[in-house]
ZASE-307960 format. One record per residue (C-alpha): x, y, z; chain. Coordinates in nm, 4 decimals. Example, Ala and Ser with C-alpha at 12.3 -4.5 7.8 and 13.67 -1.06 7.14 Angstrom:
BEGIN
<bati <1.2300; -0.4500; 0.7800>; 'A'>
<bati <1.3670; -0.1060; 0.7140>; 'A'>
END
This chain:
BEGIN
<bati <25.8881; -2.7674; 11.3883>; 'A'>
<bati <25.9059; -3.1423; 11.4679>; 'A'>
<bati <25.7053; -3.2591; 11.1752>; 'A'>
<bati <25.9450; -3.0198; 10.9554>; 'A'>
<bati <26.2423; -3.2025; 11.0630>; 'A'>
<bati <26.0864; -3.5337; 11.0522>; 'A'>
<bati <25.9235; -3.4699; 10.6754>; 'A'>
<bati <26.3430; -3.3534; 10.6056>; 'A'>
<bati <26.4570; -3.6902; 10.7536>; 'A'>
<bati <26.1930; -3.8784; 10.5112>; 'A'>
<bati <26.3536; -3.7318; 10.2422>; 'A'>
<bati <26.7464; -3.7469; 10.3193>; 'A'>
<bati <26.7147; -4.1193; 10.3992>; 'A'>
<bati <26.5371; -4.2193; 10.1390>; 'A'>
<bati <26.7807; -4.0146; 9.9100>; 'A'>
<bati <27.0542; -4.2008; 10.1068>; 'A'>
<bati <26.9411; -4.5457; 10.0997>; 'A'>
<bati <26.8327; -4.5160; 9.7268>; 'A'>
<bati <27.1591; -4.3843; 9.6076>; 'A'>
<bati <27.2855; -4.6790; 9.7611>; 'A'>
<bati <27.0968; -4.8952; 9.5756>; 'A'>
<bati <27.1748; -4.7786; 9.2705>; 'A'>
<bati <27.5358; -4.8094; 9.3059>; 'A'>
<bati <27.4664; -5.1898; 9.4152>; 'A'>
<bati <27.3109; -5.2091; 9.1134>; 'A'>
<bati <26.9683; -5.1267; 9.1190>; 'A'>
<bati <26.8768; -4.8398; 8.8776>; 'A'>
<bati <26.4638; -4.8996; 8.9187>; 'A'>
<bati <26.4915; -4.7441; 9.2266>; 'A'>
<bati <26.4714; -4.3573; 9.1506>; 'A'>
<bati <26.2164; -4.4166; 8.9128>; 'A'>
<bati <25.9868; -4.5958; 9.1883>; 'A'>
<bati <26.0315; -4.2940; 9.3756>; 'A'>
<bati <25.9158; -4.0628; 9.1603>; 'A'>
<bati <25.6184; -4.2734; 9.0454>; 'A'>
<bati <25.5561; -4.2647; 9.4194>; 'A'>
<bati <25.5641; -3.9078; 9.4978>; 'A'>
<bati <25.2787; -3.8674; 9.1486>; 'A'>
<bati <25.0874; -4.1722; 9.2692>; 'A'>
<bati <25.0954; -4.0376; 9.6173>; 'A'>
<bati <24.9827; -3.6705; 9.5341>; 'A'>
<bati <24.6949; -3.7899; 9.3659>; 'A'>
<bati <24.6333; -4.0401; 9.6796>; 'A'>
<bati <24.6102; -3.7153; 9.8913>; 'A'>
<bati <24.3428; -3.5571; 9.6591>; 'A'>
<bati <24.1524; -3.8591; 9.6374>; 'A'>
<bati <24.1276; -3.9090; 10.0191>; 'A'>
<bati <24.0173; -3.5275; 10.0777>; 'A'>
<bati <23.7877; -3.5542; 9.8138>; 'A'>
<bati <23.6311; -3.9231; 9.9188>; 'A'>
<bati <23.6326; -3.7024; 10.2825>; 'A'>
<bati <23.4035; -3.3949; 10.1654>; 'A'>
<bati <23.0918; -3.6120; 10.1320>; 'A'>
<bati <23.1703; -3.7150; 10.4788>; 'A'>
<bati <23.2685; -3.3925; 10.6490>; 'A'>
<bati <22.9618; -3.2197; 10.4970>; 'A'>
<bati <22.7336; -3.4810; 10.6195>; 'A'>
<bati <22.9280; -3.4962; 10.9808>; 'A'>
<bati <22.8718; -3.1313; 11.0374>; 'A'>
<bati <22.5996; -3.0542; 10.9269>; 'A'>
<bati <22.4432; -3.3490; 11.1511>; 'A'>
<bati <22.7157; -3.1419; 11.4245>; 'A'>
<bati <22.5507; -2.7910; 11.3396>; 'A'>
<bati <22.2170; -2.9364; 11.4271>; 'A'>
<bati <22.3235; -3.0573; 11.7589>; 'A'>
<bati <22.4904; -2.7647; 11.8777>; 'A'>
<bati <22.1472; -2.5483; 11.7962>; 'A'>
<bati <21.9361; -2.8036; 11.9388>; 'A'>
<bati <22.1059; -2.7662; 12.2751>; 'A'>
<bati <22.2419; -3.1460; 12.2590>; 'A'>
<bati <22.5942; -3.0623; 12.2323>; 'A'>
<bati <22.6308; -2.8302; 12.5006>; 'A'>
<bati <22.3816; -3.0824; 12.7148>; 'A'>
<bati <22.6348; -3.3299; 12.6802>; 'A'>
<bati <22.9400; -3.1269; 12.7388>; 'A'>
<bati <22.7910; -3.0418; 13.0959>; 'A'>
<bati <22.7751; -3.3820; 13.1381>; 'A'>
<bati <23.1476; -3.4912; 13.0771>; 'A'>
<bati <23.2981; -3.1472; 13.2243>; 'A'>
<bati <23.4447; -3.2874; 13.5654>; 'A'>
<bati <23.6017; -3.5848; 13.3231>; 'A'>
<bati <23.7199; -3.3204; 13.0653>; 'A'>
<bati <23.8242; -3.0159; 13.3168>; 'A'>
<bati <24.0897; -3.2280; 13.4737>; 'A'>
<bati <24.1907; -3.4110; 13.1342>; 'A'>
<bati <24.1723; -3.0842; 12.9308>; 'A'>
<bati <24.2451; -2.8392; 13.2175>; 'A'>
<bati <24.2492; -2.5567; 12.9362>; 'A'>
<bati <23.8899; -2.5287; 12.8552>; 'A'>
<bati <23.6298; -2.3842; 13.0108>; 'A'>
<bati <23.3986; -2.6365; 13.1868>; 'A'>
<bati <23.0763; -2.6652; 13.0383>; 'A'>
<bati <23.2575; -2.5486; 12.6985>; 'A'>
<bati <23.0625; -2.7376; 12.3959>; 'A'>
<bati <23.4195; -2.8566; 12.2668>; 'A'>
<bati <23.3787; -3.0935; 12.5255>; 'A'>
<bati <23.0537; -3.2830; 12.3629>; 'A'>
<bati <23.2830; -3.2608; 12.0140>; 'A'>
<bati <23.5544; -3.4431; 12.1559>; 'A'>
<bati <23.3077; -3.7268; 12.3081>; 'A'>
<bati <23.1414; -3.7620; 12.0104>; 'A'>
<bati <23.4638; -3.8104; 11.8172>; 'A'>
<bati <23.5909; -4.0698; 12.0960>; 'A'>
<bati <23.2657; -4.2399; 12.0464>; 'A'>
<bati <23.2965; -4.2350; 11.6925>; 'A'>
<bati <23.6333; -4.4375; 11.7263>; 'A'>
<bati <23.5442; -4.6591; 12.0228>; 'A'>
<bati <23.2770; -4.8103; 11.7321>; 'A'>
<bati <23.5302; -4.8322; 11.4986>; 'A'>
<bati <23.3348; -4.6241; 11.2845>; 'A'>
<bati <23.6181; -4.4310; 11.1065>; 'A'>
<bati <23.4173; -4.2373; 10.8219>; 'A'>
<bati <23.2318; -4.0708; 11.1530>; 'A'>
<bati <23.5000; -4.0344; 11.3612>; 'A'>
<bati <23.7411; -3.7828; 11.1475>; 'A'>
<bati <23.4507; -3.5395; 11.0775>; 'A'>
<bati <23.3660; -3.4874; 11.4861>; 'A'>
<bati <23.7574; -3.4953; 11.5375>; 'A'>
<bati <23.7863; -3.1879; 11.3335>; 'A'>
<bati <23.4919; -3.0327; 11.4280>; 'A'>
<bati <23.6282; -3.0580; 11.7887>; 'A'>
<bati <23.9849; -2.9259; 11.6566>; 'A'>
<bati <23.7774; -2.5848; 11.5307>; 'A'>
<bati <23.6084; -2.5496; 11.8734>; 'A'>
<bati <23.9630; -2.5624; 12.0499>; 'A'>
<bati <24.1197; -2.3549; 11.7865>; 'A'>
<bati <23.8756; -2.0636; 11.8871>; 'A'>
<bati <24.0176; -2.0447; 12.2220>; 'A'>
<bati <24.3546; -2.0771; 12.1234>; 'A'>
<bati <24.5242; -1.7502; 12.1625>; 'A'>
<bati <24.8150; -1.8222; 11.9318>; 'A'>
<bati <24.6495; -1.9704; 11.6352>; 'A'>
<bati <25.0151; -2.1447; 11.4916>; 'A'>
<bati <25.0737; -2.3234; 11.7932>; 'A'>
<bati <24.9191; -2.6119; 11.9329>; 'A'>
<bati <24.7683; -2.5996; 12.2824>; 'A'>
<bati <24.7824; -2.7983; 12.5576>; 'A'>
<bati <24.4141; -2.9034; 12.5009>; 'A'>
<bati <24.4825; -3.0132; 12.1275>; 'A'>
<bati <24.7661; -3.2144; 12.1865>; 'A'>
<bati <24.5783; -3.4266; 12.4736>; 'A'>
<bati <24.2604; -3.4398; 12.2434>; 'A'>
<bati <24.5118; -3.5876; 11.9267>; 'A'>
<bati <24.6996; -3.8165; 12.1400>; 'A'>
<bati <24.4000; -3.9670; 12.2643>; 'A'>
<bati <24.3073; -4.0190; 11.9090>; 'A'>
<bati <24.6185; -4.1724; 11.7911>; 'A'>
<bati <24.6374; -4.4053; 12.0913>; 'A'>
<bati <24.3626; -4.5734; 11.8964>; 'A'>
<bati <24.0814; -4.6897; 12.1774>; 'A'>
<bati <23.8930; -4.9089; 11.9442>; 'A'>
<bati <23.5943; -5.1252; 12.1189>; 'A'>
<bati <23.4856; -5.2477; 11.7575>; 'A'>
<bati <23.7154; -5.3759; 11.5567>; 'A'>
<bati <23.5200; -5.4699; 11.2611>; 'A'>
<bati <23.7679; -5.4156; 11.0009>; 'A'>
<bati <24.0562; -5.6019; 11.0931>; 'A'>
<bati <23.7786; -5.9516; 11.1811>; 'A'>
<bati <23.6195; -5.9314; 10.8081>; 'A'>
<bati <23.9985; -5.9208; 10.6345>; 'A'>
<bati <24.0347; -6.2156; 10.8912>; 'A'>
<bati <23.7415; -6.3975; 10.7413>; 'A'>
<bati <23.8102; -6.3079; 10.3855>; 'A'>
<bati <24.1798; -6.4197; 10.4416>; 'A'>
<bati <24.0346; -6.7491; 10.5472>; 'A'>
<bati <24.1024; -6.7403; 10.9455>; 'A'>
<bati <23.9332; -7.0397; 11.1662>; 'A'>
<bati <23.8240; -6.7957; 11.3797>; 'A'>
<bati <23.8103; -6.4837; 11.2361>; 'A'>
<bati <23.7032; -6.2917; 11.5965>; 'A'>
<bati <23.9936; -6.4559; 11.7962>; 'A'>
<bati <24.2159; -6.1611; 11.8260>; 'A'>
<bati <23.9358; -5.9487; 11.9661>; 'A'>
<bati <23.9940; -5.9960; 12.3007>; 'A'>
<bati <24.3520; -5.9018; 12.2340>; 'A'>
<bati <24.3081; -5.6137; 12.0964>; 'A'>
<bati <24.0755; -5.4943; 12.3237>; 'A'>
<bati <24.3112; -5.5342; 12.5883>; 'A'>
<bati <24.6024; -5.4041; 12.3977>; 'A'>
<bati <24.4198; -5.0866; 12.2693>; 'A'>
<bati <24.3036; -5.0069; 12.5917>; 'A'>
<bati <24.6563; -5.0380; 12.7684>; 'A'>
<bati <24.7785; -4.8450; 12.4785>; 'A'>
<bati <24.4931; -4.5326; 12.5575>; 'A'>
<bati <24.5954; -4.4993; 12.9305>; 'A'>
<bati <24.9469; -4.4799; 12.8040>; 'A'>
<bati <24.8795; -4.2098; 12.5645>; 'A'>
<bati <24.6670; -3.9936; 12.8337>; 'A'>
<bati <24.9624; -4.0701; 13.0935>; 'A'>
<bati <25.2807; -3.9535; 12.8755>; 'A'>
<bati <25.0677; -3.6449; 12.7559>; 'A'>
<bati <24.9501; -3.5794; 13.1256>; 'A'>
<bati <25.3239; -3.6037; 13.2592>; 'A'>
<bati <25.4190; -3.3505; 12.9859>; 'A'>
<bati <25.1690; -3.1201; 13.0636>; 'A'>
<bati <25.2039; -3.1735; 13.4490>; 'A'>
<bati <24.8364; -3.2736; 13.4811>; 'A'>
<bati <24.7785; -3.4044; 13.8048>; 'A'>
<bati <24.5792; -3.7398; 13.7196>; 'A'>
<bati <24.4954; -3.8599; 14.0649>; 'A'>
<bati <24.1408; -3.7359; 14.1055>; 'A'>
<bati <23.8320; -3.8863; 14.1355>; 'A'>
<bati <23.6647; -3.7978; 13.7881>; 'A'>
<bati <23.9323; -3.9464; 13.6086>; 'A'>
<bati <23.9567; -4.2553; 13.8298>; 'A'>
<bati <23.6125; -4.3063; 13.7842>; 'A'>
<bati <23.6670; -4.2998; 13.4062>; 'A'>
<bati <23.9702; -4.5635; 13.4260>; 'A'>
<bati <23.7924; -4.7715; 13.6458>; 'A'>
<bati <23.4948; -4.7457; 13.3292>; 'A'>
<bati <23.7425; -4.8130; 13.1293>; 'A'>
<bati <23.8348; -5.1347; 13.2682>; 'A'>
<bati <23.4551; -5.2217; 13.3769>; 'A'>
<bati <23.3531; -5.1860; 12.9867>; 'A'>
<bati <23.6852; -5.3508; 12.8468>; 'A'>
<bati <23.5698; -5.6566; 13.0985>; 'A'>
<bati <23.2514; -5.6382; 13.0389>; 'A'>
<bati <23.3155; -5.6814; 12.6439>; 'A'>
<bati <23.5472; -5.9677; 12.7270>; 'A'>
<bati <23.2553; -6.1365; 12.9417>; 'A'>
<bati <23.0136; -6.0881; 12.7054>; 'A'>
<bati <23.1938; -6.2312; 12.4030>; 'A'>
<bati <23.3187; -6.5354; 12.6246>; 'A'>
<bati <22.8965; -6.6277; 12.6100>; 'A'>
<bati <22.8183; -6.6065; 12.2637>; 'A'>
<bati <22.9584; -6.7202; 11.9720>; 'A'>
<bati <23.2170; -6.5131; 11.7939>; 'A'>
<bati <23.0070; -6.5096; 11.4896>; 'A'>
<bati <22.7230; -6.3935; 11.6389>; 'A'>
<bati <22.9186; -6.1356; 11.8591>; 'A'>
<bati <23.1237; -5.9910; 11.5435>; 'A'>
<bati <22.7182; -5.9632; 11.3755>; 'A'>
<bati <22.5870; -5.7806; 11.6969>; 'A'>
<bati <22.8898; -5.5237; 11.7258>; 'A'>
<bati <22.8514; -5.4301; 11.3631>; 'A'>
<bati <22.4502; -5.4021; 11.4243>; 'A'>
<bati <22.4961; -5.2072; 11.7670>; 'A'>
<bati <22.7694; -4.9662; 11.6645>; 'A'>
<bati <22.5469; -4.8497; 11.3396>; 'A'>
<bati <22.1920; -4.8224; 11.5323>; 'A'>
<bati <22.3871; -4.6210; 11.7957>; 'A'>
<bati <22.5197; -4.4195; 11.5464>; 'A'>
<bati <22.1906; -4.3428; 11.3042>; 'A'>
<bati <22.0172; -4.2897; 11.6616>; 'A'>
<bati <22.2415; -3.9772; 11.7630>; 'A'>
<bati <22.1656; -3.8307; 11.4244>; 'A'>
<bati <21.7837; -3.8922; 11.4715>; 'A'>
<bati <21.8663; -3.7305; 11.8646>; 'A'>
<bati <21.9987; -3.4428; 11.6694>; 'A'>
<bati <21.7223; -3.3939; 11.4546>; 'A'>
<bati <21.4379; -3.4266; 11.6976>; 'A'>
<bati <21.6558; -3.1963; 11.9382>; 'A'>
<bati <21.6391; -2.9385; 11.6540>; 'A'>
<bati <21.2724; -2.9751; 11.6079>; 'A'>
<bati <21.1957; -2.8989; 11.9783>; 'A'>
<bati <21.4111; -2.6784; 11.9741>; 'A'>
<bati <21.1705; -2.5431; 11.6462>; 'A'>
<bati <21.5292; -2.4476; 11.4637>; 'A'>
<bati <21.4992; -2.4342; 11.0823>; 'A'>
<bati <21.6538; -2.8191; 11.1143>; 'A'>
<bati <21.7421; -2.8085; 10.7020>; 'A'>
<bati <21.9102; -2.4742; 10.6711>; 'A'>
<bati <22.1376; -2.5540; 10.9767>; 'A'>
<bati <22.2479; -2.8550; 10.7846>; 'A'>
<bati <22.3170; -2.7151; 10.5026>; 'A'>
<bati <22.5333; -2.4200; 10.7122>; 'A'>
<bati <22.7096; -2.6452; 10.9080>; 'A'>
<bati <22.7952; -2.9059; 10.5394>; 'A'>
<bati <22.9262; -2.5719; 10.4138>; 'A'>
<bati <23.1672; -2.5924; 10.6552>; 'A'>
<bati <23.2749; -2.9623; 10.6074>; 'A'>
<bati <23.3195; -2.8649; 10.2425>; 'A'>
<bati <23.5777; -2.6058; 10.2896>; 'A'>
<bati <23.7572; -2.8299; 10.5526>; 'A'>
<bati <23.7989; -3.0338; 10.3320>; 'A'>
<bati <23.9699; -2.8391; 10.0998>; 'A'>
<bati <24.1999; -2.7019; 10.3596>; 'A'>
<bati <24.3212; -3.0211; 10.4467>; 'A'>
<bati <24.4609; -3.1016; 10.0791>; 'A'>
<bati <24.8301; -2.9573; 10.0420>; 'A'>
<bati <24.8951; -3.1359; 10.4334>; 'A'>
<bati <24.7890; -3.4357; 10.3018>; 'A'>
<bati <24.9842; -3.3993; 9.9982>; 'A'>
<bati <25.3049; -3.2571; 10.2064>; 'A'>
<bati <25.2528; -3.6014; 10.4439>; 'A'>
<bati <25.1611; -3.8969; 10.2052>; 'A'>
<bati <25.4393; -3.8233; 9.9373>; 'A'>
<bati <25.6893; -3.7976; 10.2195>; 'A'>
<bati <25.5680; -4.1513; 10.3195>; 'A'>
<bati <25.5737; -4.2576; 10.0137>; 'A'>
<bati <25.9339; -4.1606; 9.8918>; 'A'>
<bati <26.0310; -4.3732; 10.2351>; 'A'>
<bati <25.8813; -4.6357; 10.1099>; 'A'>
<bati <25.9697; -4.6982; 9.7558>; 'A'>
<bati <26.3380; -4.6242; 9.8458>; 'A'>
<bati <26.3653; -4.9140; 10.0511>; 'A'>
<bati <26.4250; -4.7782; 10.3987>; 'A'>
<bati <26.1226; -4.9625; 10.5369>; 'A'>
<bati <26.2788; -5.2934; 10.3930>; 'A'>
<bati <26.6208; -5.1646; 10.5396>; 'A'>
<bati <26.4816; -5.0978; 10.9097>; 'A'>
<bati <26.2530; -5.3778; 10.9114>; 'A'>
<bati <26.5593; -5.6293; 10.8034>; 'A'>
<bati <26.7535; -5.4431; 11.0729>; 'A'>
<bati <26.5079; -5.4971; 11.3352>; 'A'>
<bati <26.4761; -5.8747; 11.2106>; 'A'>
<bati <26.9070; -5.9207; 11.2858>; 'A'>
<bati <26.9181; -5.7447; 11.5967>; 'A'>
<bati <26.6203; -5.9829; 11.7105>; 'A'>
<bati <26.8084; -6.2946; 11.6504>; 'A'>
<bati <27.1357; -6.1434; 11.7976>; 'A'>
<bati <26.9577; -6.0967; 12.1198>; 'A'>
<bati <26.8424; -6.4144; 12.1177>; 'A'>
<bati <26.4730; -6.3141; 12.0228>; 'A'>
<bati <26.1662; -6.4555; 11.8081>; 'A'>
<bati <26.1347; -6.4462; 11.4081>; 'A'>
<bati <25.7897; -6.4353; 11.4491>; 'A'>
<bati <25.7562; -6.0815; 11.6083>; 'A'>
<bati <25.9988; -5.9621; 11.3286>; 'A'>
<bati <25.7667; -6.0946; 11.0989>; 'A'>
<bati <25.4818; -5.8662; 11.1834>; 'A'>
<bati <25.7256; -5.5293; 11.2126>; 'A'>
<bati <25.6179; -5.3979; 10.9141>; 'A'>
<bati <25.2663; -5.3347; 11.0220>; 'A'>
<bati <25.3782; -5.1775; 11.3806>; 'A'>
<bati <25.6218; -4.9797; 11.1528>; 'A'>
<bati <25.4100; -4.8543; 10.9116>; 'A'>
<bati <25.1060; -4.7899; 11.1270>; 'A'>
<bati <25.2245; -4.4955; 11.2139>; 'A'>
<bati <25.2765; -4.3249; 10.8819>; 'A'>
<bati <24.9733; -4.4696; 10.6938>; 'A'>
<bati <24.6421; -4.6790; 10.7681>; 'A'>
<bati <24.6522; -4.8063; 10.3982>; 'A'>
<bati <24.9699; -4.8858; 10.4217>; 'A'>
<bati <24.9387; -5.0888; 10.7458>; 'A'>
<bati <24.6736; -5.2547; 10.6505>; 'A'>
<bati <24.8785; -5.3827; 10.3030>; 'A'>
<bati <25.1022; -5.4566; 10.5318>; 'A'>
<bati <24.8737; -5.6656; 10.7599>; 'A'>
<bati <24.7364; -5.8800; 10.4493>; 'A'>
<bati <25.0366; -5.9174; 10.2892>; 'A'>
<bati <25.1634; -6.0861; 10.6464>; 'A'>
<bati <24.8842; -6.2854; 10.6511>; 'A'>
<bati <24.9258; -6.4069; 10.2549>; 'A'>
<bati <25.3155; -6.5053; 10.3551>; 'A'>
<bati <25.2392; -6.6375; 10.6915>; 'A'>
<bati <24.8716; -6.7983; 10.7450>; 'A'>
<bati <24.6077; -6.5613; 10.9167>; 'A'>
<bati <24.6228; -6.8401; 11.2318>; 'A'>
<bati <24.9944; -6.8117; 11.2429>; 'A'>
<bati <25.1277; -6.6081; 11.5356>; 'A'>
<bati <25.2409; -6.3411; 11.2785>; 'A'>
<bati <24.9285; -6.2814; 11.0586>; 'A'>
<bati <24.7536; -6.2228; 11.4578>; 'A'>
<bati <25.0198; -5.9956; 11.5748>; 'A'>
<bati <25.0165; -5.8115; 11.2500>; 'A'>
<bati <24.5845; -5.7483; 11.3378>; 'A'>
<bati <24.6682; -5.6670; 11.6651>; 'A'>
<bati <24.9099; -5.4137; 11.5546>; 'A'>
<bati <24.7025; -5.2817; 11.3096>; 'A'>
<bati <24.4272; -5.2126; 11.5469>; 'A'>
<bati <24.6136; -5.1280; 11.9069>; 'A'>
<bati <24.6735; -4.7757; 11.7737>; 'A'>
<bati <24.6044; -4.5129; 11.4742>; 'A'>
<bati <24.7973; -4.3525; 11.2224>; 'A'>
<bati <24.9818; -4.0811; 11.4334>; 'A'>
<bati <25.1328; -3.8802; 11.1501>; 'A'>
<bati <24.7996; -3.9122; 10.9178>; 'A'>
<bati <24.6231; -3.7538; 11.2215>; 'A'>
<bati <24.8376; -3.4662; 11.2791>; 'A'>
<bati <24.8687; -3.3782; 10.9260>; 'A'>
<bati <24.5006; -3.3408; 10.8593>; 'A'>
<bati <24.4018; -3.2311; 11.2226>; 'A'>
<bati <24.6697; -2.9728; 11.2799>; 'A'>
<bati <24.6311; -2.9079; 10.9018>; 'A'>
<bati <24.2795; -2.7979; 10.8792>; 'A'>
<bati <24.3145; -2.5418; 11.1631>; 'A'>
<bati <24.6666; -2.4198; 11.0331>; 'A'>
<bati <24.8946; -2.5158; 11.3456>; 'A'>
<bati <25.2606; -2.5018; 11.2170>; 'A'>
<bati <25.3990; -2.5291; 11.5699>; 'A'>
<bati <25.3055; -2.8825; 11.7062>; 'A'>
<bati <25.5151; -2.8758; 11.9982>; 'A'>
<bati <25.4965; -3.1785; 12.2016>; 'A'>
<bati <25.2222; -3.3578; 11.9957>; 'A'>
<bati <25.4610; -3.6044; 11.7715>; 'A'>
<bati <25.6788; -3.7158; 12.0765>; 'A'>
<bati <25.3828; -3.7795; 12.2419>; 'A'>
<bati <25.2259; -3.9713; 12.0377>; 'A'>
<bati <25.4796; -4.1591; 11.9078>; 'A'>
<bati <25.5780; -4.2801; 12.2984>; 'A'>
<bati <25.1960; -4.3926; 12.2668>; 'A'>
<bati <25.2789; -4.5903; 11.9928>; 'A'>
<bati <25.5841; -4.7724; 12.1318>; 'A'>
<bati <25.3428; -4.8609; 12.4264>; 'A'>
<bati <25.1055; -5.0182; 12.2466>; 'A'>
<bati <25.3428; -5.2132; 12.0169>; 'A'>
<bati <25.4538; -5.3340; 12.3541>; 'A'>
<bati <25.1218; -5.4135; 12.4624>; 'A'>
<bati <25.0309; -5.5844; 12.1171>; 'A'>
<bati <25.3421; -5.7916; 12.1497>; 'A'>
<bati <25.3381; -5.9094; 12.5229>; 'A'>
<bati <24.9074; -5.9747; 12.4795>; 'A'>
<bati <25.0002; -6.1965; 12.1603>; 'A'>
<bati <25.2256; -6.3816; 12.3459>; 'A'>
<bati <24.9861; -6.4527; 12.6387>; 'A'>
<bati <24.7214; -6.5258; 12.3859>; 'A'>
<bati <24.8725; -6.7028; 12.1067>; 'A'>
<bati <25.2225; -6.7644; 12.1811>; 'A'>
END
């Protein structure tokens, strides 16, 4: 119901704002919007096709774990983690191993991995969800611990760094380390105070307290190499990490002595049709974001946000970077345009062009996720899932924002 209102409100504002513009003037403004909601359609299409290669690949490798016994192995490792976090599920339950391996996935940075296992783990949860519309308790904590973005890796946002022509293309690493994992605590808080989950235990201690070890550990580590060489290493340890869970998978399945081939093929089957599913929410979600775009009512807000800085006395340079923190949460591509282009205006070593990278890597794209998660199950009734990840979001712009200014400011 929330994303029906919020999909309305796309619409009436950028009806609003655009009809204002052409009154002032401006009659190239309904035309952009229409070219937007055509070029945005076949945007959709194009992503969920580029994403069946993917998905088949992902679960197939998935279907091979689960009959080699890996999948469930793992899950009875993480259950006194996941039964408190995910108090819904049985412990033991193989979701569990679906949801680590799509946290993993992300941690890396490795995206084209990561949305495969995140909706392999959204089937297992929808088959014990009683009432298939509506989103449980379980899904909402496993999405807003995806849109809070935990991201050890950030690969991406260093190489359009270096090919922007940063000094130091690694130097916001640290800070978004930090700011990513301040921004993943916040998201499992707000969702845990919403669903009354008691979070004062010892298995999830244990896991902040990793948290904090690893995030410290990364910051060590990088502080003794150069930033070159680290950037090189994460890429090289993220993707033999990666290729050696599939080649766990496989040899899991021959020990196993499973007919390794056919359960690929059954379980790329399945990636195929999810695939499919996922189009008209994609559709429904981009062209939405879209029409808010070309109508000006980014430009509007972001200029807003820009006066009301100065009024209170604040920094153009924060303002400067909005637009990234703004449109994060509707669209990675569109962040990341957003992210370049502050970079082009501003320098990449300017305080902007860094914020702008922090932003773009402190948390995901909330709306994207629900759409195609949510989608690809058929949840119409999301409950608390957008409120609670879009609280994560204004966390870790927070977080981006105050770790910039410690950093770079």
């Amino acid at each position: 119901m929330v994303l029906n209102y919020i999909w309305i409100g796309f619409f009436a504002i950028a009806f609003l704002i655009a009809t204002v513009q052409l009154l002032l003037g401006n009659p190239d403004v309904f035309p952009a919007i229409m070219n937007s909601t055509f070029d945005n359609a076949r945007t959709a299409f194009e992503i969920s096709l580029g994403l069946t290669g993917v998905l088949s690949l992902w679960m197939g490798i998935m279907k091979i774990g689960e009959r080699g016994g890996l999948v469930s192995i793992l899950a009875r490792l993480l259950s006194p983690l996941m039964v408190r976090l995910f108090p819904e599920i049985p412990a033991g339950h193989p979701v569990f191993g679906h949801i680590f391996m799509n946290f993993s996935a992300n941690m890396l940075g490795l995206d084209n991995a990561a949305t495969p296992l995140g909706l392999k783990a959204m089937e297992g949860l929808q088959e014990l969800n009683k009432q298939k519309d509506t989103a449980t308790n379980a899904m909402i904590m496993f999405l807003v611990l995806n849109t809070s973005g935990l991201t050890i890796i950030p690969v991406g946002v260093m190489t359009y760094r270096a090919v922007a022509g940063a000094a130091q293309p690694t130097d916001v690493f640290i800070p978004i380390l930090i700011a990513t994992a301040i921004s993943t605590l916040a998201g499992m808080v707000i969702t845990a105070l919403y669903q009354r989950i008691n979070l004062f235990n010892r298995a999830v201690m244990m896991f902040v307290t990793g948290l904090c070890l690893v995030v410290s550990g990364v910051i060590w580590l990088s502080s003794q190499v150069e930033r070159e060489t680290m950037n090189q290493w994460s890429t090289v340890v993220a993707n033999v990490l990666l290729f050696s869970i599939i080649m766990a998978f496989i040899a899991a399945g021959v020990r196993k002595r499973i007919n390794v081939y056919e359960a690929f093929v059954e379980g790329a089957k399945d990636g195929f049709g999810t695939a499919v599913r996922i189009i008209p929410y994609l559709v429904a979600i981009l062209v939405a974001i879209g029409v808010f775009r070309a109508s000006g009512a980014m430009d509007f807000i972001v200029g807003g946000a820009g006066r009301l800085a100065e009024m209170l006395g604040g920094s153009a340079d924060y303002v400067a970077a909005l637009p990234t923190a703004l449109m994060k949460p509707l669209s990675g591509s569109g962040a990341r345009g957003m992210m370049v282009d502050t970079m082009q205006q501003y320098g990449p070593d300017s305080f902007a062009g860094r914020l702008s990278c922090i932003f773009q890597s402190t948390t995901d794209t909330t709306f994207y996720i629900l759409a195609v998660y949510f989608g690809s199950v058929g949840i119409r009734k999301t409950r608390h899932a957008v409120m609670a990840g879009l609280l994560t979001d204004i966390c870790g712009v927070i977080a981006a924002i105050a770790v910039a200014a410690i950093f770079f400011g």
